[in-house]
C-alpha positions as CSV (number, residue, x, y, z in Angstrom):
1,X,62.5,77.0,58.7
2,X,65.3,76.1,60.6
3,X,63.6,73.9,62.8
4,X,61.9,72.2,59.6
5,X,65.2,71.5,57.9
6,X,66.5,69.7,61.7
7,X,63.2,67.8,61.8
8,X,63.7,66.7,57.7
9,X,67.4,65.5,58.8
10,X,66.4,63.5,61.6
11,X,62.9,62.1,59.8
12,X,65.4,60.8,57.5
13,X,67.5,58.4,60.1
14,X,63.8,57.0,61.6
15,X,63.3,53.6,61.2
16,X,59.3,53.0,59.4
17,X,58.7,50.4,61.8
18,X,59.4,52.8,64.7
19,X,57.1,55.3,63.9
20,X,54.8,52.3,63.1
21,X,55.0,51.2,67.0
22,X,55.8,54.7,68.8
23,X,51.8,55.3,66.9
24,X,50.2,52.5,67.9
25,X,51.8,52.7,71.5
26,X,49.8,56.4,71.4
27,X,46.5,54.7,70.9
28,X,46.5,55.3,66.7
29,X,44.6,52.4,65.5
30,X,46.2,50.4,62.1
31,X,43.2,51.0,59.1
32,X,44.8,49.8,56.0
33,X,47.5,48.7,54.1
34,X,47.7,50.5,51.5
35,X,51.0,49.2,48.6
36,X,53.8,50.3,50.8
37,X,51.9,52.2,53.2
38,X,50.8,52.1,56.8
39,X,47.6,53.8,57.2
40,X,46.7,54.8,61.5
41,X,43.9,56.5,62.4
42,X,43.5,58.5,65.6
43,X,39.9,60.3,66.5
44,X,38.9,62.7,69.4
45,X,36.4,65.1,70.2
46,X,37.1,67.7,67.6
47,X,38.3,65.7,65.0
48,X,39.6,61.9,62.9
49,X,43.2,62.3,62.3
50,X,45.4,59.8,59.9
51,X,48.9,59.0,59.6
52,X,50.4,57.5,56.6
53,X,53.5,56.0,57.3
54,X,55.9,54.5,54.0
55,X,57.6,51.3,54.4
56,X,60.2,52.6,52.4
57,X,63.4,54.6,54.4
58,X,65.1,55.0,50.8
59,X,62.2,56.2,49.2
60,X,62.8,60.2,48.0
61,X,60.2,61.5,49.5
62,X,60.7,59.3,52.7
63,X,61.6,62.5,54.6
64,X,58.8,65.0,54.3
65,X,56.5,62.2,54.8
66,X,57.8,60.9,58.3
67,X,58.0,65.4,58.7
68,X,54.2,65.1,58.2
69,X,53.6,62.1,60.6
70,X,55.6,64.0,63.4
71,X,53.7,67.3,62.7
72,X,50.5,65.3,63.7
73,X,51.8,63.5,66.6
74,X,52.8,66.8,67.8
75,X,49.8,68.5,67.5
76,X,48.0,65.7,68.9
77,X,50.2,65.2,71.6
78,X,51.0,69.2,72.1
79,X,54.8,68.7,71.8
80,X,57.5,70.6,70.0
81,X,58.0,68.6,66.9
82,X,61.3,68.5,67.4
83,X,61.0,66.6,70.4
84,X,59.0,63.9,68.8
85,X,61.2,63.8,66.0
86,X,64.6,62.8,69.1
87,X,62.2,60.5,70.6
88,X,61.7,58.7,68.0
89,X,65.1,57.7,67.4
90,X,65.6,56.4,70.6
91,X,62.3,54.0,70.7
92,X,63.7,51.7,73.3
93,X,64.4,54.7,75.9
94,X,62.2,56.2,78.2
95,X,63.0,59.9,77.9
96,X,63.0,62.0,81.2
97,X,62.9,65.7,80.7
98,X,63.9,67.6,83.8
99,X,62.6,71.3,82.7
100,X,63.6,74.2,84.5
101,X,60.8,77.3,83.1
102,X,61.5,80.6,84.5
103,X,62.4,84.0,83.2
104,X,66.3,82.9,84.0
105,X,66.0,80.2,82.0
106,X,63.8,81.3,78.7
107,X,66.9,81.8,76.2
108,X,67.6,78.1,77.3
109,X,70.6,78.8,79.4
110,X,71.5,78.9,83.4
111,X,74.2,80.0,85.9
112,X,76.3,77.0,85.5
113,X,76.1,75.9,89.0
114,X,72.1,76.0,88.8
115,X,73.2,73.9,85.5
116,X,75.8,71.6,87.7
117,X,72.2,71.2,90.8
118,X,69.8,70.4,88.3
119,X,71.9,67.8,86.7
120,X,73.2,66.0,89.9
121,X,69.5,66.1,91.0
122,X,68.4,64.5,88.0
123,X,70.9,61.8,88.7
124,X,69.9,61.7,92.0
125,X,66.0,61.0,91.5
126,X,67.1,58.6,88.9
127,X,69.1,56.9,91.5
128,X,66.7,57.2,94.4
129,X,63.8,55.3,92.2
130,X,66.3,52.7,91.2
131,X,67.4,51.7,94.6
132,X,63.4,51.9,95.7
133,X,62.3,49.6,93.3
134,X,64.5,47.1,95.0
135,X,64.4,47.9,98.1
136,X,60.8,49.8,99.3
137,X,62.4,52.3,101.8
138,X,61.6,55.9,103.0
139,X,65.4,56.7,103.4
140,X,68.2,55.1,101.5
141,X,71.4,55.4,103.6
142,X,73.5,54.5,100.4
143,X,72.3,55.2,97.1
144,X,75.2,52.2,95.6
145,X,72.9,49.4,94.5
146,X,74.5,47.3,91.5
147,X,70.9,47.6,89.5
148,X,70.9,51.1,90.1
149,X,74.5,51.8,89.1
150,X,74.1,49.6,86.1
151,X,70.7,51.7,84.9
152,X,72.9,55.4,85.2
153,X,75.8,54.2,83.5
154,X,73.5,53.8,80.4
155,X,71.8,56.7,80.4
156,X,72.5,59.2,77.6
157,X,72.2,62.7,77.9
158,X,70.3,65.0,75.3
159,X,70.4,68.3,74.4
160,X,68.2,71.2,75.7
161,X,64.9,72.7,74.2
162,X,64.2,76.5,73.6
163,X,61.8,78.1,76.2
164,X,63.3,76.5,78.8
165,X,66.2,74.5,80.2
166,X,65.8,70.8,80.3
167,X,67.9,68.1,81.5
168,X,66.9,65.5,78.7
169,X,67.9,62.0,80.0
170,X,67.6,58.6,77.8
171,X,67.4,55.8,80.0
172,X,67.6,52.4,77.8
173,X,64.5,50.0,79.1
174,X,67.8,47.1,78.2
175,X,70.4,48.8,80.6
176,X,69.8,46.3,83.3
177,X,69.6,42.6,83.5
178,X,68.8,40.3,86.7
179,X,67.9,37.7,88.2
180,X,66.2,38.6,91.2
181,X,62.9,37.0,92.1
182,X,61.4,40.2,92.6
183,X,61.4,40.5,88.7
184,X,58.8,37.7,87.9
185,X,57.0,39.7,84.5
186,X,58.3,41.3,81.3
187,X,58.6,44.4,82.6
188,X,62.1,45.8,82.6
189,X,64.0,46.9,86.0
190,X,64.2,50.5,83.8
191,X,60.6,50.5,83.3
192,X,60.2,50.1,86.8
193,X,62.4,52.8,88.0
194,X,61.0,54.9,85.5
195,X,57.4,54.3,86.5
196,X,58.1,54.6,90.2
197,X,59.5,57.9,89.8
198,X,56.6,59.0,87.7
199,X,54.5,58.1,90.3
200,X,56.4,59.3,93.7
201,X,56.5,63.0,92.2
202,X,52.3,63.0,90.9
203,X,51.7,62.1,94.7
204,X,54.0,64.8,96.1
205,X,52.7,67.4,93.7
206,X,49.0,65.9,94.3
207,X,49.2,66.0,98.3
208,X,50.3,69.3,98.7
209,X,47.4,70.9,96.1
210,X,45.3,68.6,97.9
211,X,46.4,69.2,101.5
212,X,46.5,65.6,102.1
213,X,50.2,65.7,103.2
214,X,49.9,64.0,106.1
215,X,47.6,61.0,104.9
216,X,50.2,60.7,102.2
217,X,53.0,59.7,104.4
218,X,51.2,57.7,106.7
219,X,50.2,55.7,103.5
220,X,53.8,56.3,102.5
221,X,55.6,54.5,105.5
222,X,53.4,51.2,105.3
223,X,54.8,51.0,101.4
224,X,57.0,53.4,100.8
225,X,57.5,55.3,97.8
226,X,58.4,58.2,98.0
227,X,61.9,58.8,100.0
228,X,64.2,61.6,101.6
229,X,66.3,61.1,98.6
230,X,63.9,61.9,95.6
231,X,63.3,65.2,97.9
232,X,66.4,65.8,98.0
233,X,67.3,65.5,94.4
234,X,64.2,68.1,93.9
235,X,65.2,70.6,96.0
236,X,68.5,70.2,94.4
237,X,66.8,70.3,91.3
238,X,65.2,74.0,92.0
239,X,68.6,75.5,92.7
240,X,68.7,79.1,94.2
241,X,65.9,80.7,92.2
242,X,62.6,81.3,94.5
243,X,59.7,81.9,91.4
244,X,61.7,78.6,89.0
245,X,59.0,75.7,88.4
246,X,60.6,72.3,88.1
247,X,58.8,70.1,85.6
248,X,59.0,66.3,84.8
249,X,58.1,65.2,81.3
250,X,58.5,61.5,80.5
251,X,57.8,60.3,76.9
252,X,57.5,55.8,77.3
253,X,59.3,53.7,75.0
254,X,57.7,52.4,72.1
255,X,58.1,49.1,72.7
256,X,55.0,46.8,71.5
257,X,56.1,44.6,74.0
258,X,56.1,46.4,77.1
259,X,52.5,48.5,77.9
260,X,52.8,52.1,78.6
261,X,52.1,52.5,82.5
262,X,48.9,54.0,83.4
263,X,50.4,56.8,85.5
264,X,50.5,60.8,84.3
265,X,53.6,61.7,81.9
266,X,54.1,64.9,83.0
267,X,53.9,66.5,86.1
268,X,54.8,70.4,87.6
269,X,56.7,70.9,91.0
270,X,55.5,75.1,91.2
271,X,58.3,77.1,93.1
272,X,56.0,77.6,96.0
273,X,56.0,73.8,96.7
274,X,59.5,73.0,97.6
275,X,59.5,74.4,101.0
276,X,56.9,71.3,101.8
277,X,58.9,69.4,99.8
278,X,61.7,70.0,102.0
279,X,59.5,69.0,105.1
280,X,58.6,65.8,103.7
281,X,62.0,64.8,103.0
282,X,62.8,65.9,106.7
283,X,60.2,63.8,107.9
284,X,61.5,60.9,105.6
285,X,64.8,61.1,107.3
286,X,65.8,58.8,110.3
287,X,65.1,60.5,113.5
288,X,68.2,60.3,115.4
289,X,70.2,61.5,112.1
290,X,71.4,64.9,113.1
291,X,71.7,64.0,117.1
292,X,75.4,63.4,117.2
293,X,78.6,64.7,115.7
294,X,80.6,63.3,112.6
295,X,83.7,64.0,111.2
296,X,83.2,65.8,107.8
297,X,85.6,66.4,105.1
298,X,85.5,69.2,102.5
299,X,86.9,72.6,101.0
300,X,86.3,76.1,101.8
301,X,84.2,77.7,99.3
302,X,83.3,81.3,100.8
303,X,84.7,83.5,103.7
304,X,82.4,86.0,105.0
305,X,83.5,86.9,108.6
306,X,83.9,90.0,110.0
307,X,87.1,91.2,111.8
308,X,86.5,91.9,115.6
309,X,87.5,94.5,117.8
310,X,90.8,92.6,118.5
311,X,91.3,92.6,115.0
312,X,90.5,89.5,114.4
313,X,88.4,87.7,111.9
314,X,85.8,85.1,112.6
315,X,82.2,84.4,111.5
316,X,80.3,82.7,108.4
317,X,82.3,79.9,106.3
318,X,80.8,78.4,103.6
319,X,82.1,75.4,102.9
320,X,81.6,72.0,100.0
321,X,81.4,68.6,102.0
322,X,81.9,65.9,100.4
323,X,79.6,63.2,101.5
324,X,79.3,59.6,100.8
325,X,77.1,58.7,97.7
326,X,75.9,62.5,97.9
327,X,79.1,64.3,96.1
328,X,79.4,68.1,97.2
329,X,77.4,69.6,99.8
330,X,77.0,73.5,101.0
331,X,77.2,73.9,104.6
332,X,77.7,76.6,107.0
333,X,79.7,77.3,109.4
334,X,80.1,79.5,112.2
335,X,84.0,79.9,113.1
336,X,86.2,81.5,116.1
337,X,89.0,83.1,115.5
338,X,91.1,80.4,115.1
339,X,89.1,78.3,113.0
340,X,88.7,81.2,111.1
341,X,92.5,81.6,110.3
342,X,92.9,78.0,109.5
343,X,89.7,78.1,106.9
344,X,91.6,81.0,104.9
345,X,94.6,79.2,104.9
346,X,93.0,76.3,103.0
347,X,91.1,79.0,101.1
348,X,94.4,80.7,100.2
349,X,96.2,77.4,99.5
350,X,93.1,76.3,96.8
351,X,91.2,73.7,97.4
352,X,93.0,72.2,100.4
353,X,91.2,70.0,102.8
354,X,89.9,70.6,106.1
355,X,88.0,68.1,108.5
356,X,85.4,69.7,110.7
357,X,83.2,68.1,113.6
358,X,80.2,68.7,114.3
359,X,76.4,68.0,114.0
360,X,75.0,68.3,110.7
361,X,71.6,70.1,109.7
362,X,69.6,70.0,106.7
363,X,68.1,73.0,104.9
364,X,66.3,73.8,102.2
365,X,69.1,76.0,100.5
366,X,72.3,75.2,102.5
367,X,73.2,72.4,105.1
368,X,74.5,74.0,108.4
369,X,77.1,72.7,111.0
370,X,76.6,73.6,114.9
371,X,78.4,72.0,117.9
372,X,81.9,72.5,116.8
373,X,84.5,70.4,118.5
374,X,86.9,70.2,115.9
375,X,87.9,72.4,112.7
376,X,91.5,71.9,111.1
377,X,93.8,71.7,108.1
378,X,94.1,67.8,106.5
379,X,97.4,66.8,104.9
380,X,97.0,67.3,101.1
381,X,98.1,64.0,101.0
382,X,96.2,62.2,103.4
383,X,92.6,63.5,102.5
384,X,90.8,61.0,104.6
């Protein structure tokens, strides 16, 4: 009952001629006009389905009949009604759901840092297609592009669904205008991200159940697609939880003008896959990447040596790098003694800098740093 009074209060604020092209977008195919009514029709194997759609938003009964029009594209479409009741309100969005389903995440919550991962990956994937539909690269080195920037400044954020945990994302097929060449149809820069993202993840997820990794991305570096960075962003995604699925669910704007793209809408990444995953984004990577040491800023997040029989401490330090056009990264570390000491004086000190050197490694979990040269306190007020 809840749920139906939500759906009535939003029904209310949908626009007729919305619903009238979200339906015929779906394939519902305009029979009458009936007074002040649209009348769609929509058949399949089991059965001829209508939708009556008033012309009239001020209309009393407006409400309960837009309810019943979402009911059926719900049940057509096996939604939530709820769902197709926020989508249609934003008809010139494509809507990207980044679901998390697992037994952690059924009452529709998470640990807020597997909250804070799935979010920044979201961003990150968004970003990766973005800069790939510009420039067709396995790796991006900078993830900075104007276009790109300009498509994730207008994205909206939604609220989560019950069942699971979903990073709902509205990205505005209007956010980004230009004037490059490349752009010679209709179709919107958005659209194209959108759409390129749809497709990089069905051929991951397709590869590996069809074992045809390695065709894949010797197709892949001829055109590529799919990059280091979307892997990143998934593995990122799938946080620290071994038996989470990742799912993408993308309902297309309703725009007459602009064709819904003929690639799948929805598409599963099973916990079991993003070991691959991480090999493929390895493989994506330039080669001579991790072959030489850089200077790395960051904080100390976790101390977990052990003292020695000097009495000293040294071992395992966790720490948050923070990487260009990446944010925060875990890495870690392996410390001596007197590394050690200075990593719990920036520890003690809260979030103090501290500049190590050394070769960075990638992992599907955690980054780790080997070949020390250099670990040390920065000024607090000369960070960099």
């Amino acid at each position: 009952m809840q749920d139906k009074a939500r759906i009535l209060q939003l029904a209310q604020h949908i626009f007729p001629t919305e619903a009238r092209n979200y339906a015929k977008s779906r394939g519902w195919e305009p029979v009458a006009v009936k007074g002040r009514l649209w009348v769609f029709r929509h058949s399949n194997k089991q059965r001829l389905r209508q939708l009556i759609i008033p012309k009239d938003q001020e209309d009393d009964a407006y409400a309960e009949a837009i309810f019943e029009v979402i009911q059926r594209i719900a049940d057509d479409e096996k939604r939530s009604p709820l769902s197709v009741a926020s989508d249609l309100l934003m008809p010139n969005s494509d809507i990207l759901r980044f679901r998390v389903t697992g037994e952690d995440a059924m009452t529709g919550t998470l640990l807020l840092e597997d909250a804070y991962s799935l979010f920044e990956g979201a961003k990150r994937a968004i970003l990766s297609a973005a800069c790939s539909v510009v420039n067709k690269t396995a790796h991006h080195l900078r993830m900075s592009r104007s276009e790109a920037e300009e498509m994730l400044k207008a994205c909206k954020l939604g609220q989560t669904e019950y069942g699971s945990f979903v990073a709902k994302i509205a990205c505005p097929l209007d956010a980004v205008e230009t004037d490059i060449p490349l752009f010679d149809n209709d179709t919107p820069f958005v659209r194209k991200a959108t759409t390129l993202l749809a497709s990089a993840c069905c051929m991951i997820v397709e590869s590996i159940e069809n074992d045809t990794v390695e065709p894949l991305m010797k197709k892949n570096s001829q055109s590529p697609i799919i990059t280091s960075n979307l892997c990143d962003a998934l593995i990122r995604m799938h946080g620290t939880r071994d038996k989470r699925k990742i799912g993408l669910d993308i309902t297309w704007a309703s725009n007459p003008s602009i064709p819904i793209p003929d690639v799948p809408n929805r598409v599963v990444f099973k916990s079991e896959y993003f070991r691959i995953i991480d090999q493929i984004g390895k493989s994506l990577r330039p080669k001579n990447e991790a072959d030489y040491p850089q200077e790395l800023l960051g904080t100390v997040e976790t101390l977990n040596g052990d003292v020695g029989e000097d009495g000293r401490r040294s071992g395992e330090v966790i720490l948050s790098l923070l990487l260009p056009d990446e944010g925060a990264v875990r890495a870690k570390v392996m410390l001596g003694a007197e590394e050690y000491a200075d990593a719990v004086k920036a520890h003690e000190k809260g979030r103090s800098y501290i500049m190590v050197k050394g070769v960075l490694y990638r992992d599907i979990r955690i980054a780790y740093i080997k070949d020390i040269e250099c670990f040390k306190l920065v000024d607090p007020g000369h960070p960099q």
